[in-house]
N, C-alpha and C positions, 0 to 999 in steps of 0.2 A: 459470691455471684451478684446478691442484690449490690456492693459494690462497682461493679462493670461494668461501663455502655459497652452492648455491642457494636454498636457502631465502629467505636475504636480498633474494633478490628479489621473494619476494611479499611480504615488509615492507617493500622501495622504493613498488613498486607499489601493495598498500594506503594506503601513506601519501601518497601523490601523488591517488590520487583519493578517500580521504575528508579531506585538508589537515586532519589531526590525529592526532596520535600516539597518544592515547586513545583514540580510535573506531577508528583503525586496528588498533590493539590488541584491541579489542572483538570487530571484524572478523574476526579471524585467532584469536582464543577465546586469545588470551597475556593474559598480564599485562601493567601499566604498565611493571613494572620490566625484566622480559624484553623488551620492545619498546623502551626506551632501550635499553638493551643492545644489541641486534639493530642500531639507526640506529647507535651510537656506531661498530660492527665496518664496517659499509656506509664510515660520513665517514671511516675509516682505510685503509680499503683503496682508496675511490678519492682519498681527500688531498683531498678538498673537503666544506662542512657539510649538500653536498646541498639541504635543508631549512632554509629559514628562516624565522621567526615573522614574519607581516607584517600586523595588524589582528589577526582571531579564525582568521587560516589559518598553516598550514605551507606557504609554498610556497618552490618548486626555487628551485633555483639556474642559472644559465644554464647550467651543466653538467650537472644533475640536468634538466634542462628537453632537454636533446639526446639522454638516453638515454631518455626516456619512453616514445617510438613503440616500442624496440628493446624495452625489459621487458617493456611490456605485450604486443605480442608472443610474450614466451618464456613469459611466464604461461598466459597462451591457450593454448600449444601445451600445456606441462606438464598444464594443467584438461582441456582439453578431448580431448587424443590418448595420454595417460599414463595419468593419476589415473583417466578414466575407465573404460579398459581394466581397474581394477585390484577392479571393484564398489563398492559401498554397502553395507557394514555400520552401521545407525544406533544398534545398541546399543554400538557403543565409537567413532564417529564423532565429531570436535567439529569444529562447522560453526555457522557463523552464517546461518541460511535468509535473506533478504532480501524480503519482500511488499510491493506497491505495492496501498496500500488507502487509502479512502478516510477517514475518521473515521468514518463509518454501516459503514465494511465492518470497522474493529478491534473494534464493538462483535458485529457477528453472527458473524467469522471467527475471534478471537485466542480466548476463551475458551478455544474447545470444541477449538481445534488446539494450544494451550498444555496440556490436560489430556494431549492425544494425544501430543505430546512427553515429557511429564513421565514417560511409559510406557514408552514406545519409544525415544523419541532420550534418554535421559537430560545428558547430554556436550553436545549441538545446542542450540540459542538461534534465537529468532527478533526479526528486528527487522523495522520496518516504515517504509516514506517515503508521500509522496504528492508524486508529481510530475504536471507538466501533461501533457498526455495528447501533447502533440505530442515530447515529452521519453524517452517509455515504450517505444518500437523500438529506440531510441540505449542505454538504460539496460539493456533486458534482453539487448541484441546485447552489449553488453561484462560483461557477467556482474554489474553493479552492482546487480541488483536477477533476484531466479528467477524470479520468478512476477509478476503483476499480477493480481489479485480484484475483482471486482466487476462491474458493469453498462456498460461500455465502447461505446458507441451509434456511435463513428466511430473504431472499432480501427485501430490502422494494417495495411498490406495486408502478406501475408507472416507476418503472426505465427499460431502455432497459438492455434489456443481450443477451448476443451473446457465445454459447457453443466453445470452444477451444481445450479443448483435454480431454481423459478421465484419471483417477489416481485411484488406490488403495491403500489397507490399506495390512502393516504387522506388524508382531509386534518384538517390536526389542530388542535385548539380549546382554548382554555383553561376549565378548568369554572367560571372565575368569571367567563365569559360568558353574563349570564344573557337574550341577547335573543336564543340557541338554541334551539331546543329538543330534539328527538329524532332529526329528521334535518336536513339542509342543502339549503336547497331551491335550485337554479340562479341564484333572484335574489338570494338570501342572497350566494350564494361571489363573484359578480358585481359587487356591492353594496359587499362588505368591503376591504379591503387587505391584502396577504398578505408573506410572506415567502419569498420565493425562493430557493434554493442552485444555482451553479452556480460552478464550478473558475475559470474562464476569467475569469470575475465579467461576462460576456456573458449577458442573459438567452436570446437566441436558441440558448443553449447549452447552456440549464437541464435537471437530470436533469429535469423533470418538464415538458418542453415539450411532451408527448405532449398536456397538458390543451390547448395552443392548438388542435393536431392538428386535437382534438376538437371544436372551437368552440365552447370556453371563453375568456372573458376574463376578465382578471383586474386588478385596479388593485394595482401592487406596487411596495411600501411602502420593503422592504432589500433587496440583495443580497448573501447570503454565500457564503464558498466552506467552509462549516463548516456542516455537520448538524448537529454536536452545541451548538451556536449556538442553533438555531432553538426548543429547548422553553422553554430562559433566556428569549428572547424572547418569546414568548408569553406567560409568566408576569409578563415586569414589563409587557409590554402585551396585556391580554385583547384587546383590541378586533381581533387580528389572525388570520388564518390561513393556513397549510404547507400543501401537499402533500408529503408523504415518504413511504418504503418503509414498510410497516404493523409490520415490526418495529420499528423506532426509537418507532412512536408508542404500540407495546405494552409498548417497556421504559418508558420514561417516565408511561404510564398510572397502571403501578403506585405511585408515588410521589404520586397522586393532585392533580396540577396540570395535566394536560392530558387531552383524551378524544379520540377521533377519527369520524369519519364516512365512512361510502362519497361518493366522490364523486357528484354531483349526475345526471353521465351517464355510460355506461360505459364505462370506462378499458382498454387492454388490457395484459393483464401481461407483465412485462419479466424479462430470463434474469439471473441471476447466475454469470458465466463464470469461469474462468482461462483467463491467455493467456500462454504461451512464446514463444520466439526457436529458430528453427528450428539453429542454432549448437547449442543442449542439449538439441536432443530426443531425443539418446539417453546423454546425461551420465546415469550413475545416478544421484546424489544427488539431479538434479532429475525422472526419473524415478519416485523414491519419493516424493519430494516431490509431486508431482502425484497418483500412486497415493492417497496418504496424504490430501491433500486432498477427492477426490474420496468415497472411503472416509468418511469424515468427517460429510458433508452429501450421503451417499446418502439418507438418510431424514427431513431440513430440513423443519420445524422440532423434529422430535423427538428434536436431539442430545444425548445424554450425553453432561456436562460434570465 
């Protein structure tokens, strides 16, 4: 044991579950070269290469593969029973934050929480994924991911959530569609073919299935699981229309190829949450985190960035 940094363990552990030594590195706020460094001291001391390059991953070795369950374990214990005992200082912390958001949520979330770091966490970084939602209990349970942002309509049960701001839906047109006019009348949006967003690429799962709810229908055209998809498309084909959250169609407005309209009959509006893993609800780091979030988009949409 007096042999061992433990440290070396949360550079096993990093690297075992993001399968790259770079991102691991990222992860853990090292550098490249200190993170060879850190794997070379692990393959010496336990006399195996641990890690090895197989396609675009790093993975174990059948010995690196038998101690997995035991690390990430001790990792756990150290994060979760140690570290956090010991507070959150965020002005000399270096942390990599991890947010599960959607591509519509890096555009209204990362800004204005990127400014908020740049103040406060100086040392901290934030990264962000998007996984499928069936994936987001498993992910925030093992500490892969702090937070998940956004409009979550079939949270998994057990997780905290905390309401943030609320958001609507419009629906959004290209202005060089000239057989609009001023508004969108029911037989217009009825009429037209649209473009859909939904994760699952399932439309019965679509962020904006509220419109069926409603008894609306719609003839549709694409499915993507990319918001920031949907204005591209409209622009190379006018003849189409989105329902999206009203921010997305108010950043892209401004570049003057898209406009939007109230939907045809009334929509009701939807929460923009965070949701934790009951394992860190009292981690400080995710703590502040939340705190910091919350703080943030107390007064949505008129954040200082």
């Amino acid at each position: 044991m007096d042999q061992l940094d433990l440290n070396l363990l949360m550079v096993f552990d990093a690297i075992y579950q993001e399968g790259s030594v770079t991102k691991a590195a990222h992860k853990l706020g090292l550098t490249q070269s200190a993170m060879s460094h850190s794997l070379n001291r692990l393959r010496a001391y336990f006399d195996d290469p641990l890690f090895v390059k197989i396609g675009p991953r790093m993975e174990p070795t059948s010995k690196a593969a038998g101690m997995c369950e035991a690390v990430t374990d001790v990792v756990s214990t150290v994060r979760n029973r140690i570290v956090m005992s010991a507070g959150f200082n965020p002005a000399k912390a270096r942390r990599v934050f991890t947010l599960n958001v959607t591509d519509m949520g890096e555009l209204v979330f990362l800004p204005a929480l990127l400014a908020r770091f740049k103040k406060i966490a100086p040392e901290c970084s934030l990264r962000t994924l998007q996984a499928p939602i069936e994936q987001i209990d498993g992910l925030l349970a093992s500490g892969e991911i702090d937070l998940a942002l956004g409009s979550i309509r079939a949270a998994p049960e057990g997780l905290y959530q905390q309401r943030l701001f609320p958001s609507t839906f419009v629906i959004m047109a290209s202005t060089r569609n000239k057989e609009l006019g001023d508004t969108l009348s029911r037989e217009q949006f009825e009429s037209m073919q649209h473009i859909v967003v939904s994760l699952t690429g399932r439309t019965s799962e679509s962020y904006d299935k509220v419109l069926e709810e409603q008894g609306l229908h719609r003839r549709i055209a694409v499915v993507t699981p990319h918001f920031l998809m949907v204005p591209l498309l409209i622009d190379r084909h006018p003849d189409l229309l989105a329902t999206v959250p009203r921010e997305l169609a108010e950043v892209f407005g401004r570049f003057g190829v898209v406009r939007h309209f109230e939907p045809p009959l009334p929509v009701p509006p939807f929460q923009l949450s965070q949701y934790w893993h009951a394992r860190f609800h009292s981690d400080p780091a995710i703590v502040w985190l939340r705190e910091l979030v919350k703080d943030t988009f107390k007064s949505y949409p008129d954040v200082a960035v």
